[in-house]
Every structure is written in structure tokens, then in C-alpha cells.
Phi, psi and omega in degrees: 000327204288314192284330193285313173295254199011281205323301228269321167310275214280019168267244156044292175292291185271033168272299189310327193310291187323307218281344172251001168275353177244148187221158199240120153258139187265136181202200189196123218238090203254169194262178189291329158331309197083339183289352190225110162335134180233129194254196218337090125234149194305131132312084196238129158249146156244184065000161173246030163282309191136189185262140190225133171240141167217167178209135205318146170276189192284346172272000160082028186251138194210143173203125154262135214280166180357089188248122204280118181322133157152225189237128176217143189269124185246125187244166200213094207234114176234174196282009194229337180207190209163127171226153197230109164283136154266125199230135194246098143232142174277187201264027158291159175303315159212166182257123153270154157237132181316167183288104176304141179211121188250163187268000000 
């Protein structure tokens, strides 16, 4: 009995652990207007995992998964222009970035 609480504490310890080295960053991809959503455009971070792209849906929201706290450059690429953001994360559930706005 003695070994299973011992167990279940370091099960315990590393969920909390896992769950605060990794954030979800959050965003938004607007036309210059602001009134419209801009959908698939590529998102790319990269890491020292490797580069990970996702792309906006049609509501023009893009969100990338486990993302390890620190300071990372976000290229933000649709077919007519490309922006390269600094996005800062911490060890929270999720990072918003302010709304990207391409022309």
C-alpha cells in the first residue's frame, strides 16, 4: 500500500510537471481592414524539436501545441506577404499573440 501512494505521488508530480513545461500558442490571422478573418495561412515556429506549421482555419485562429517555454520567431506567410513575429512563452496553459494583420 505504502509503494502505491509513493507511486501515485510521483505520477502526480510528473503530470503537473509535463503540463507546465509545455503552451499552447494562440493567435489570429485579420485581413488590414480587421473586420475578416484570414483563413489558411501557414503559421511556422520553429525549435529545437524542429519546425512545426499549422494553418489558420476559416475563422482565421491558429494554434500551436506544446510549445516549450521561451523566446520564439513566428513566420506568418500567406500568398502575397510574410511576417515574422516574436512570440514569448511561458510556462501557462496558453500564449495569446495579438491579432497579425496582413494586407
Amino acid at each position: 500500500m505504502r509503494h502505491t501512494a509513493i507511486a501515485l505521488v510521483l505520477f502526480a508530480l510528473l503530470t503537473i510537471t509535463s503540463t507546465a513545461l509545455a503552451d499552447t500558442v494562440r493567435g489570429k490571422v485579420v485581413y488590414a481592414d480587421g473586420s475578416t478573418a484570414y483563413a489558411n495561412v501557414a503559421v511556422t515556429l520553429e525549435t529545437s524539436a524542429g519546425r512545426a506549421t499549422v494553418y489558420t482555419g476559416s475563422d482565421g485562429m491558429f494554434y500551436l501545441v506544446r510549445v516549450p517555454p521561451g523566446q520564439y520567431s513566428v513566420e506568418v506567410k500567406s500568398p502575397r506577404e510574410k511576417k515574422t513575429i516574436t512570440v514569448v512563452v511561458s510556462a501557462a496553459p496558453y500564449t495569446d499573440v495579438p491579432p497579425v494583420v496582413l494586407n
